[in-house]
N, C-alpha and C positions, 0 to 999 in steps of 0.2 A: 676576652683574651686579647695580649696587645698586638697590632699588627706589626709586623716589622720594617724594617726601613722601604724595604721593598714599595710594600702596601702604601704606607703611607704616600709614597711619591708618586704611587700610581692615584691616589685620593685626591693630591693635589693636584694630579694634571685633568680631573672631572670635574672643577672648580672653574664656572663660568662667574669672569668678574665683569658686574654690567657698571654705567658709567652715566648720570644724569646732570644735565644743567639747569639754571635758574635763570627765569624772564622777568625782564620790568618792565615798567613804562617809564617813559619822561614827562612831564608837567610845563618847563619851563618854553621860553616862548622862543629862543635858539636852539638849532636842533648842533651838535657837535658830534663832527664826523670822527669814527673810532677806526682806526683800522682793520681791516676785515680778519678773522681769524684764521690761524694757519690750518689748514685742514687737516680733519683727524685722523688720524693714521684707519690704516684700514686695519680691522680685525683678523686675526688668523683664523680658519674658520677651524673648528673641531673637528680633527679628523675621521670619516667613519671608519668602523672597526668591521671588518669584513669579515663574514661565517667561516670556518676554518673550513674547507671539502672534509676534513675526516672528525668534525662534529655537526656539519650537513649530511652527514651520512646517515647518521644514529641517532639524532636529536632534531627535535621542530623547535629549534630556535635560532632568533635571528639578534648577531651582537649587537647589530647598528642599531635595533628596534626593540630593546628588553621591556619588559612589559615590569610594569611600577608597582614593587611591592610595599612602598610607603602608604598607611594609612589616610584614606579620602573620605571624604565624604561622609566620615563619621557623625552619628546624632549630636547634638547642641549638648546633651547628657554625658558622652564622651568629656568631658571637660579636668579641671584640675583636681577633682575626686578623685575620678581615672586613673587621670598620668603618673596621681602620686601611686599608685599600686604597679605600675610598670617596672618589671624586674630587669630589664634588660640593662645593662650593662655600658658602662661610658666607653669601654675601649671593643665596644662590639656593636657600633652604632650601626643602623642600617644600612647596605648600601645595594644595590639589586644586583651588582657582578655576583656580589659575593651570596645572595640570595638564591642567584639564579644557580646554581653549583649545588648549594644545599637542596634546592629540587630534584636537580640529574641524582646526585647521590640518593635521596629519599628513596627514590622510584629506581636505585640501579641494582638488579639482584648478585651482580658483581660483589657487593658487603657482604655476602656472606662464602662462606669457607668452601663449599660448593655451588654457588652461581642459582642459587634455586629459591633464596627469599629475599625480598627488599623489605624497608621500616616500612614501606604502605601495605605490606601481604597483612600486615597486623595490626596498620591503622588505616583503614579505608575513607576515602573521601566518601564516599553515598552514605557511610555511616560517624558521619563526623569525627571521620579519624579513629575509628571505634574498631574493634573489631566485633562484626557478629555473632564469633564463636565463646564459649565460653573461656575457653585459654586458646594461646593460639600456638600453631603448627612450625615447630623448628625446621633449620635443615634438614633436619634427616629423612622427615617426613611421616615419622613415627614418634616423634614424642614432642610432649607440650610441656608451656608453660605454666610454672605451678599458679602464678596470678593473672587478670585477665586486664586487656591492654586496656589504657587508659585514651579518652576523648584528651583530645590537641586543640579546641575551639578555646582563644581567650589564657591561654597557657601565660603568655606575656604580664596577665594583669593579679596574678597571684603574688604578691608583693615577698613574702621568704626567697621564692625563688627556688626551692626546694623542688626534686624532683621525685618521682616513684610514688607511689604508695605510705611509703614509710620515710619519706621523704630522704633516704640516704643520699641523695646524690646534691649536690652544693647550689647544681643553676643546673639551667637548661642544655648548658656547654658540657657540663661535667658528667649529666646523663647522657645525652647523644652517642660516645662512645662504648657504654657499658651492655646493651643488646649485643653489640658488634664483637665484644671478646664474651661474650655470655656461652657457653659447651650447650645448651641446648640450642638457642634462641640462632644466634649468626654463625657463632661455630668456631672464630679464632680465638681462642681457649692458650693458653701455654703449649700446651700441644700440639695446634696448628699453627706454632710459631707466633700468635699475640698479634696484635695492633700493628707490630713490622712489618710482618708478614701480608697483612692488606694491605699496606705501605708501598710496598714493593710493588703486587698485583696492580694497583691502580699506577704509578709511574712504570707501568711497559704500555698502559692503554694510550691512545695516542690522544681521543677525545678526552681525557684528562689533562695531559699536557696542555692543549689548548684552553682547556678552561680555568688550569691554576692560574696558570699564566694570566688570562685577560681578568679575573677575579683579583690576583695576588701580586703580577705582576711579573711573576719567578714560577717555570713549572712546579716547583719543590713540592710535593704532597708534605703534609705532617698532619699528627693526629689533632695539635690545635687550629689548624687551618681545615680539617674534615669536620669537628664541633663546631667550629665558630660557623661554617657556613650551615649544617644542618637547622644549630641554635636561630640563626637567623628568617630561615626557612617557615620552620615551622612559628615563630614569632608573630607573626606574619600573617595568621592564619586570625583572623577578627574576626569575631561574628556578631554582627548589627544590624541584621536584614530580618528578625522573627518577625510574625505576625505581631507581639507581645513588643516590640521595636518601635513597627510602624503605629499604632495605638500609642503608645506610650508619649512619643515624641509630640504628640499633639495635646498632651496636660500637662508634658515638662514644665516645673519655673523651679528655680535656684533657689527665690526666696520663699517658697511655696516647703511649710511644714511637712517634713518628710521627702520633699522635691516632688512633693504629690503624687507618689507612688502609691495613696490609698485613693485615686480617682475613679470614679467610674471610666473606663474604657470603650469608647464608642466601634460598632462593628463587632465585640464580641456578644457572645451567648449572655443571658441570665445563668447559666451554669459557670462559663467563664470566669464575670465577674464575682461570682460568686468564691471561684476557687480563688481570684487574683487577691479577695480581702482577707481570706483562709491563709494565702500564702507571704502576706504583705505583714502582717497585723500580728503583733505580739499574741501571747496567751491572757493575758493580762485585758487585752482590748475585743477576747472572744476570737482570736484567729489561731493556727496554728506555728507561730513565729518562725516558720522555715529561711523569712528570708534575714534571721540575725546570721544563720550561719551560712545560708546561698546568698551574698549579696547582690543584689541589682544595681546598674545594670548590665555588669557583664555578670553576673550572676555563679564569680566565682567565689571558693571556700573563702570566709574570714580567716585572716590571719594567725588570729588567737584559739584556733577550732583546738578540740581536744578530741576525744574517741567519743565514737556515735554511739557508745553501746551494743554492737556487732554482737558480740561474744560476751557471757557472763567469767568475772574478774578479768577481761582486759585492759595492759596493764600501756600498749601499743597504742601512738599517737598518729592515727592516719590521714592522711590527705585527701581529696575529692578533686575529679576537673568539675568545670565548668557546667550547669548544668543546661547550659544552650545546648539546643541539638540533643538532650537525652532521649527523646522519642524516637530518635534514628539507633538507639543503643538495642541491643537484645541481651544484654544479661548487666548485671548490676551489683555494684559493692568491689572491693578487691579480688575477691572468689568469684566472683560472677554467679555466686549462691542463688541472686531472685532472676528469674527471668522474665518478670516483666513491672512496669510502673505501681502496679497496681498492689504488687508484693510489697515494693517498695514504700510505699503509704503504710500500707498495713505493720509492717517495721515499726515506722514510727511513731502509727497510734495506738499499738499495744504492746511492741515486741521489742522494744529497748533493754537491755540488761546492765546491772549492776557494774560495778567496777572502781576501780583508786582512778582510771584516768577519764572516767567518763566527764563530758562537757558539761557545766553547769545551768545550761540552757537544757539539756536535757534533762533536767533533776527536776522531783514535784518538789512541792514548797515541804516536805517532810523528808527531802534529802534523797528517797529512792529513784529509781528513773521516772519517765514523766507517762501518765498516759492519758491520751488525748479525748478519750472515746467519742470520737468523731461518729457520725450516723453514714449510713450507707451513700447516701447522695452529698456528703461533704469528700467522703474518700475517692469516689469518683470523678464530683470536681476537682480535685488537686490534681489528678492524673488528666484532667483536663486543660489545666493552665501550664504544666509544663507541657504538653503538648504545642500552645502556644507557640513555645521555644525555640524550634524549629526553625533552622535557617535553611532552608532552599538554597538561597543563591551560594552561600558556602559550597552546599555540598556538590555544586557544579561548577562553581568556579574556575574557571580552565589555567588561570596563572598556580592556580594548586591541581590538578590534575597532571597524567607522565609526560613528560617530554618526548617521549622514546618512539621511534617511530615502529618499532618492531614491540611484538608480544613474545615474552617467555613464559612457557607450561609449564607448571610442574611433572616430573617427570618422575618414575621411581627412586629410590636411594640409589644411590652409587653410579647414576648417568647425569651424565651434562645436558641440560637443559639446550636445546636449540633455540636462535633466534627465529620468527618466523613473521615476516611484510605481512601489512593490513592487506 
C-alpha cells in the first residue's frame, strides 16, 4: 500500500547520506603544494527520538533503539532463488517504525470489539504462530472458528501472495484486516460499527497517537496504515535457524545438482537422513517427492500446488504455510482434522482422494491418487525430518514476542478484561 506524502518525508528524513574520498600518490620528483582544503562542514547529527511517557507506560520499547527487523544473517541458500519468491510489496518495503507498530497492534487485545483477543491469542509465537487448539476462540469466548489458524513462519516467501486457506484474500495487507471485521473472530462486524469503528477506538488511545505518528509521521490511524504495518510485522517473521538449517548450510553449492539437497547431512540420525532422502527425492528416484510441493529451503507451498486430496471430489484449491516449525503445530490441515504428524504421513501414503482439482504430483501414473506404501519405519522417518524443522530461536525471539508491559486475562463474556503489572 502506498505511503503517503506524510510517510514518505518522514522516509527521507531516515536517510543517512555518507560521503567518501579518493587518495593517490605522487611519483614525480617536485612535490607541488595544493591548497589545504576547506573543512567539511560538520554533520547534523540525527536527532534522537525520545519514548513518549504514555507509550513508556504500556510498551518495552525504546524509539531511539528499535530493534531491526530487516533480515540478517541469513543462510548463503537464502539467495536469488529466495528473493524471487518474496511477495512483499514495492510500496510496502520494510521499515522498523512502521514494523514496530505492527508488533503493539499484533499483540494489542484492543482489535477486538471487546478488548479480550489479539492476532497472537490465535497465532502463538511457542507455537510458530500456530495455534494449538484446533479452531480458535473468538471474542465472545464461546464460539470458534470454523478453520484453524494457520503457521506465520516464511509467510513472505509464498510468491502469489495469497492469503487464507483458500487463498481469498489478495496479499498479506489484504488479509490482516479481515480477522478484525470477522462476527466471530475480532468482532467489528457491520454491527459493531466495522473497521471505523476501531478507527476511532484506537485514535482516542494516546499510545497510538504516538506511534502513528513516529511510524507515519501523522497521528492519522487508517485501515491501510493498520494492514500495512501488521503485513510488515509478521513479514518479518523468517525462519532459518532449524536443526535441518544448520546441516544443510554446510553441503550448500549453487552449482551442486539439486543445490545438493540430496546430501548426506552430517549430526543427523540414520533415521533422519533417511527420512531427508524420503522427503527430498522424487517418486521416481524411490522417495516420497514431498519436497515438489514443500519447497526447500524455506520450505513453503509451490506456487503451482493444486488440492492435496483432502476430501473425495474436491473441487477447492488450498493453500499450506510453511512447513518450518510444524512440530510446534497440534493439529493439521485447514480443519485441524489430524492431530498429529504422524496422521499427517499417513494421509499421504494412503489416504489421498480423488478429485477434478487434485494436484498431479499426487496422481499414480494410472491417473487415481498416488499411494505411496511406505513401510512403518519410512513413515516414521518422515515425521522425523520435519521435526528437524523446528526453529527454536523463532519461537523466542523477543523482537516477535509482546511488547506490553502488562498482561490481559480473559475474562468471561460481557466483562472488560483488566490490565494487570508483571
Amino acid at each position: 500500500m502506498k505511503h503517503g506524502a506524510s510517510a514518505m518525508a518522514l522516509a527521507a528524513t531516515l536517510l543517512l547520506a555518507g560521503c567518501g574520498g579518493s587518495g593517490g600518490s605522487t611519483t614525480g620528483a617536485t612535490a607541488v603544494a595544493t591548497p589545504a582544503p576547506a573543512p567539511a562542514p560538520t554533520p547534523t547529527p540525527t536527532p534522537t527520538v525520545a519514548t513518549p511517557a504514555s507509550v513508556s507506560a504500556v510498551l518495552a520499547l525504546d524509539f531511539a533503539n528499535l530493534v531491526d527487523y530487516a533480515p540478517a544473517n541469513l543462510p548463503a541458500y537464502y539467495d536469488a532463488t529466495v528473493t524471487a519468491l518474496d511477495n512483499t510489496p514495492a510500496e510496502n518495503a520494510l521499515n522498523n517504525r512502521i514494523a514496530t507498530l505492527g508488533r503493539v497492534l499484533f499483540y494489542d487485545r484492543q482489535l477486538s470489539v471487546n478488548g479480550s483477543i489479539s492476532c497472537a491469542s490465535c497465532h502463538r509465537q511457542a507455537n510458530s504462530f500456530d495455534d494449538p487448539n484446533r479452531f480458535s476462540t473468538g471474542f465472545s469466548g464461546t464460539a470458534f472458528t470454523s478453520a484453524h489458524a494457520m503457521r506465520l513462519a516464511n509467510i513472505r516467501y509464498w510468491r502469489p501472495g495469497t492469503m487464507f486457506w483458500d487463498r481469498r484474500a489478495a496479499s498479506v495487507e489484504a488479509q490482516a484486516s479481515q480477522p478484525i471485521i470477522n462476527p466471530i473472530e475480532m468482532g467489528w462486524d457491520s454491527a459493531a460499527g466495522g473497521i471505523n469503528a476501531l478507527i476511532t477506538r484506537l485514535q482516542g488511545i494516546a499510545y497510538y497517537q504516538e506511534l502513528f505518528t513516529f511510524a507515519f509521521g501523522s497521528p492519522t490511524v487508517t485501515e491501510a496504515r493498520l494492514t500495512q504495518a501488521l503485513a510488515q510485522f509478521q513479514r518479518a517473521m523468517i525462519s532459518s535457524s532449524s536443526r535441518w538449517d544448520t546441516a544443510y548450510a554446510t553441503v550448500f553449492s549453487a552449482t551442486a545438482p539439486n543445490r545438493n539437497l540430496n546430501a548426506t547431512l552430517a549430526g543427523f540420525s540414520d533415521q533422519e537422513n533417511r527420512s531427508r532422502q524420503l522427503f527430498m527425492t522424487g517418486q521416481g528416484g524411490g522417495g516420497a517427492g514431498c519436497s515438489a510441493c514443500h519447497v526447500p529451503p524455506t520450505f513453503a507451498l509451490a506456487a503451482n500446488s493444486q488440492s492435496n486430496g483432502l476430501d473425495a471430489g474436491e473441487t477447492r484449491v488450498f493453500k499450506s504455510p510453511s512447513l518450518k516449525s510444524v512440530g510446534l503445530s497440534r493439529a493439521f490441515m485447514h480443519d485441524g482434522r489430524f492431530a498429529t504428524l504422524a496422521e499427517v504421513v499417513e494421509f499421504y501414503n494412503s489416504g489421498v482422494q480423488a478429485g477434478p482439482a487434485l494436484d498431479n504430483r499426487l496422481r499414480a501414473p494410472g491417473g487415481g491418487p498416488q499411494r505411496l506404501n511406505l513401510s512403518a519405519a519410512d513413515k516414521a522417518a518422515l515425521v522425523a525430518f520435519m521435526e528437524t524443522l523446528t526453529d527454536s530461536n523463532l519461537a523466542a525471539d523477543s523482537r516477535f514476542s509482546s511488547p506490553f508491559r502488562w498482561v490481559i486475562r480473559r475474562l468471561p463474556a460481557g466483562r472488560r478484561p483488566r490490565r494487570a503489572v508483571p
